[in-house]
Each structure stands twice: as structure tokens, then as C-alpha cells.
N, C-alpha and C positions, 0 to 999 in steps of 0.2 A: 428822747433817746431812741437810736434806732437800733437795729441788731446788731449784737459784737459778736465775734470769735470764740467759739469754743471746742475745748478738746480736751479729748479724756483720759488721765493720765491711772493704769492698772496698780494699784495700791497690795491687795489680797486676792487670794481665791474667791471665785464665783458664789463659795457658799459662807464666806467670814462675817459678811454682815457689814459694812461700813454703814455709817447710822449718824454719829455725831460728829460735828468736826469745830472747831475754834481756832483760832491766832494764840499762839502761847508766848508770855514773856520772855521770851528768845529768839519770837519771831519763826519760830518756825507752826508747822499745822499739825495740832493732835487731833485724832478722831479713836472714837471707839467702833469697833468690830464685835455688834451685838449677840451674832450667832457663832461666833469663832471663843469668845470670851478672852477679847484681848484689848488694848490698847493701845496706839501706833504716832510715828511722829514723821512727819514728812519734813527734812531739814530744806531751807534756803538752795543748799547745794543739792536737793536732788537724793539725798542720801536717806533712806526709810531703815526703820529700826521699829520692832515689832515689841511687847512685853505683855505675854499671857497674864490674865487677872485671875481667873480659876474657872473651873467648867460649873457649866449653869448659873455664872454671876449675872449673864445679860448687859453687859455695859452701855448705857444709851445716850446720855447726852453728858459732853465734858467742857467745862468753862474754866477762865483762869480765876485763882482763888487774887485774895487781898496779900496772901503770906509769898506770894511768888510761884505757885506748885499750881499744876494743875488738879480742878477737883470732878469726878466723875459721878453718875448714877449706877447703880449694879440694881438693876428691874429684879433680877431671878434667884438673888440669895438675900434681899432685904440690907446694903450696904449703902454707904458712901464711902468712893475711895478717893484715893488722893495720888498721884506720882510726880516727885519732881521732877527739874528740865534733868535730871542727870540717870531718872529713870528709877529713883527710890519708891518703892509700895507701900503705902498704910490703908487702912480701912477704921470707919465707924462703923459701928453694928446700930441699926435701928431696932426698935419695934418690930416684932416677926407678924408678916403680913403688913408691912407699910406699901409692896410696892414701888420705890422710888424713880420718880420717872423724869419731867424737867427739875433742873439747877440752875443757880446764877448765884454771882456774887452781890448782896446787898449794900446800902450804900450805910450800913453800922457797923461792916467789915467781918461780916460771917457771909456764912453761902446759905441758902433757901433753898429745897425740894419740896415738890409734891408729891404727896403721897397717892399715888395712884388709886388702889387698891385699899383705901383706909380711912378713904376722906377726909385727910389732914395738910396741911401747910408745916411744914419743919424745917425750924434751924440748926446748924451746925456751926460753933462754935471755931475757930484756929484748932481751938485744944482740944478737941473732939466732945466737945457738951451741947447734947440735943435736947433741945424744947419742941415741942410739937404741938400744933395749934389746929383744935378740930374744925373742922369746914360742916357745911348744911351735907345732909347726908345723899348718898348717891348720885353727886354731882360730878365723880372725877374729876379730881383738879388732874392736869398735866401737865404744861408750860408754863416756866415764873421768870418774872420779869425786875429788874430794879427800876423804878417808875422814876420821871424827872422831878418828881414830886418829894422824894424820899420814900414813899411807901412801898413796899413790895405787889405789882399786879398778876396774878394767876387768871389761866383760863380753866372754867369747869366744862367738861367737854358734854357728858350726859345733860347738864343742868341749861344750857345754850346761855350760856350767861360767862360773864369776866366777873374777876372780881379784885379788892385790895385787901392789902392788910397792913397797920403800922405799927412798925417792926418795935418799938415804945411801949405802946401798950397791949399790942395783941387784938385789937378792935378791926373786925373784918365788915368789907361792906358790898353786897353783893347786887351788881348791874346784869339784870334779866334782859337778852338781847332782842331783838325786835323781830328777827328773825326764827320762826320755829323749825327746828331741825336744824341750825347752823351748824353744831357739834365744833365750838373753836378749839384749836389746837396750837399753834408756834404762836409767841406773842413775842413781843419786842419793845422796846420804847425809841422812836423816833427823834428827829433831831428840830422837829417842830415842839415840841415841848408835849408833847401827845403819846400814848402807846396804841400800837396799834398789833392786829392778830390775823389772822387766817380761818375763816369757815368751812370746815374740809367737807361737810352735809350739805352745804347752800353755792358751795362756789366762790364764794364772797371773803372781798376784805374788808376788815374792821379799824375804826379808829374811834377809841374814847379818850375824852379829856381828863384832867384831873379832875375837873366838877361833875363828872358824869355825864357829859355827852356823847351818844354811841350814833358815829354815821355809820353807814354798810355801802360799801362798792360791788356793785354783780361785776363778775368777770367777762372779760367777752366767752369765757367756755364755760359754763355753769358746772360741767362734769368734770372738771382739770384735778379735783379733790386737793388745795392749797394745802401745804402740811407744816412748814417753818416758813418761818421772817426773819431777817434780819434786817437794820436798817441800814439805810444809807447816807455816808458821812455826808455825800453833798447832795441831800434833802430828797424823802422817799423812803420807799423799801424794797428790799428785795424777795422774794418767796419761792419754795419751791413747788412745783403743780406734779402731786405724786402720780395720779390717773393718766395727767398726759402727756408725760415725759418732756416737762419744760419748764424752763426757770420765768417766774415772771419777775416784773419794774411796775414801781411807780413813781413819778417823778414828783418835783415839788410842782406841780403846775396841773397837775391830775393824768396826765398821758400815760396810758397802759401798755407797754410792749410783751411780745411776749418771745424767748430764746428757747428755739428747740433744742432738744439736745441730739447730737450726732449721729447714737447710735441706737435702735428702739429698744424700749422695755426695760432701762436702765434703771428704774425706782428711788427717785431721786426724794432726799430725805433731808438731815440737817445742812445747814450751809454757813459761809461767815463772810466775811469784807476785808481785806486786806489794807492794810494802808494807803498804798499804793492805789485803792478802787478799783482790784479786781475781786472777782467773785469766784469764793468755793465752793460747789457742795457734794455733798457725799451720797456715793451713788451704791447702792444696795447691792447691787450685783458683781463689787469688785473692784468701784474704780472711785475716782475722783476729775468732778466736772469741772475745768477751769475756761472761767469766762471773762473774757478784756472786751468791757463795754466800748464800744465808739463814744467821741466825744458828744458833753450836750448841745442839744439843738441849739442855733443863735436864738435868742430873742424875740421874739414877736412874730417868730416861724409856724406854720402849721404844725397842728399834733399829732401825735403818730398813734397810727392802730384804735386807739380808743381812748374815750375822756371819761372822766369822772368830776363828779360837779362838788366840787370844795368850797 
């Protein structure tokens, strides 16, 4: 894949914080506004609608739930919220001092957080009933994934390790990365049957199997500081490089590209995949990065920019 187009479309003020963003079941883009303490919806038409969550909630990363709604992290007042497409508010209260920082939807139709702050893995039930499930301690979990596997996978960011947990019995199993100082962060599950993460300390990206095998890719920029993944419906992933203001690819064939972004010092953060195969992601400073890959390379074409040995 070679470079596509991008352009950056102003969502919030300079200081709201854009941070997380998702495809919501209505097709339009939610993100959260971490420093603003808000949550926002960018419609199909273009049309942005804004709805305050409360000051000092920290809102960080928002995914769609199983019930239809979307569900959010609140980092700075200990919550998981919830809004529907119509812009309805609830909240669960956790544990004071959970931190809650990545979410996903799991595949036994409740949502999954990390406890940042508490070294715990927690569920949340539709009906708001949280179970919390302690992790090896001083590991920060961060980013949770629903694994192709059924299991739920988290990254511990202190501990340099991924790890699982099944969602049944609560049996966690923890993969020590190979790498010291990788400090993982965004993880994902790919469309190879693999989940694969981001080393934002090492440069590198990761990919483990369900049976535990952990490769590691160096970047071609070791300082790009990789922060979220998300994957890519037609095989790969996509990431964003917080340090160096650019979106990276991986294709299914191992070729690395990498997308600057237009404008500098943009602080580029969560992202998502559109149906369609364009790319979102949410830019710190105000905006939102929209990117339409060029098509893929024919077949038995030379690779671009840099290989990775799969």
C-alpha cells in the first residue's frame, strides 16, 4: 500500500482533547474529548453535536456496546458511561480508584475495562453489574481487546507483557514480551485470527496467537512512540505513531507504510476503520485525521517502504 490522502477535519477547540473515536451503530463517528469532559458525534452529513459528560470525568476511549448505545471510559471520576445514538446519559460507578482507561465489547455481550490505576480487568454487565477481576500487580492493564479466540486480551503497559482472560471462568494468563521496555499499549485483534498491539517504549509492533506466540516488528522509526491499532478489514493493521505525527499500515504481506499527517504536532491518538476502508483518527489538538488509502498494490509487486518477516 502506498500513501493515501489525508485531511484534517476541526471537530473541538485546541484544548478539548479528542482522544477516542469509533464507528457507532448509525454509522456515524463518536469520540471522546478527554480534557474538555465531553463526548461528540460526527454524523455521515457532516453535522457535529457535542454532549458534556461532567468536569473532571476524563472521557477516553468509546466503543459500541452489544445493546446498541455507545459505551465510554470516564479516567478522572472512576465511571463507565454509556450514550445512546439519540444522545441519552447513564453511568456505572466503579470502585473508587479503578482508573478506567481501555473498553471493548466482549464476545459474552458485556463490555470489559481496564483498570488503569487498580490493576484489575472489569466487567460490565447491559444492566450495569460490575465484576472486577484482579491482574499481577503494578502492571497497568490499559487497552482490552475481544480476542478471535473468545477470550478477552489486555495489554499490561508497566509489566511489558499482553495478556488474557476467559470471560467463563475468570482464569487470566499472562505473556511476558521479549522485548524490555516495550511498554504496550492499543491492542486489537486482527483479521488473521491473531491480536496484535503497539510498543509505544520499543517502537515496535506486536502480534500474539491464541497459543501464545509473540512476534515483535521494529518500526522503520524506533521513536514514532505507536499508541492504538486498529485492524484492517482487508488484512493488517493500522496504528497511530503519537511522537511522530503519523499514521502507520501493515499489510497482510508484511509491507510497512507510513502516512504523515499534514499538519505538525497534531498528537495523534485513538483511530477506527470505516467500512468503506477509510481511516479515522483523533487528533489531540482539535481535529480529526481522515485518511483514504490508495488502492492495494497488484500482486507480486515490489513492497513498499519496509518489510517485516511473517
Amino acid at each position: 500500500m502506498t500513501a493515501g490522502t489525508i485531511r484534517e477535519i476541526p471537530v473541538s477547540g485546541a484544548d478539548a482533547g479528542p482522544y477516542g473515536i469509533t464507528v457507532g451503530p448509525d454509522g456515524a463517528l463518536w469520540l471522546t474529548l478527554v480534557h474538555a469532559g465531553a463526548v461528540a458525534r460526527l454524523g455521515v452529513d457532516g453535522g457535529l453535536r457535542t454532549w458534556p459528560v461532567g468536569e473532571g470525568s476524563r472521557p477516553l476511549i468509546v466503543t459500541p456496546g452489544p445493546d446498541g448505545a455507545l459505551w465510554f471510559t470516564r479516567s478522572g471520576d472512576d465511571r463507565i458511561g454509556r450514550i445512546t445514538t439519540a444522545g441519552e446519559q447513564s453511568a456505572v460507578v466503579l470502585p473508587a480508584g479503578t482508573g478506567p482507561g481501555g473498553i471493548a465489547a466482549g464476545g459474552d455481550g458485556a463490555l470489559w475495562y481496564a483498570g488503569m490505576t487498580s490493576d484489575t480487568l472489569g466487567r460490565v454487565a447491559t444492566d450495569g453489574e460490575v465484576t472486577s477481576f484482579p491482574l499481577p500487580p503494578g502492571g497497568m492493564p490499559s487497552m482490552v481487546t475481544a480476542g478471535p479466540d473468545g477470550g478477552v486480551w489486555f495489554t499490561l503497559n508497566r509489566a511489558d507483557a499482553v495478556g488474557r482472560i476467559d470471560p467463563d471462568s475468570g482464569r487470566v494468563a499472562v505473556h511476558p514480551l521479549p522485548t524490555v521496555g516495550a511498554a504496550p499499549v492499543g491492542i486489537t485483534a486482527g483479521v488473521d485470527g491473531a491480536v496484535w498491539f503497539v510498543e509505544i517504549g520499543a517502537g515496535q509492533v506486536g502480534r500474539i496467537t491464541p497459543d501464545g506466540r509473540i512476534d515483535e516488528y521494529p518500526l522503520p522509526d524506533r521513536a514514532a512512540r505507536p499508541h492504538a491499532i486498529v485492524a484492517d478489514p482487508a488484512g493488517g493493521c493500522w496504528w497511530t505513531e503519537w511522537a511522530a505525527n503519523r499514521i502507520g499500515h501493515v499489510d497482510a504481506d508484511g509491507a510497512i507504510t507510513n502516512h504523515a499527517l499534514p499538519t505538525p504536532s497534531r498528537e495523534p491518538h485513538g483511530l477506527t476503520v470505516t467500512p468503506d476502508g477509510t481511516v479515522w483518527a483523533a487528533l489531540e489538538t482539535g481535529s480529526l485525521a481522515h485518511l483514504t488509502p490508495t488502492p492495494p498494490r497488484p500482486p507480486g509487486s515490489p513492497l513498499v517502504d519496509h518489510e517485516v518477516d511473517r
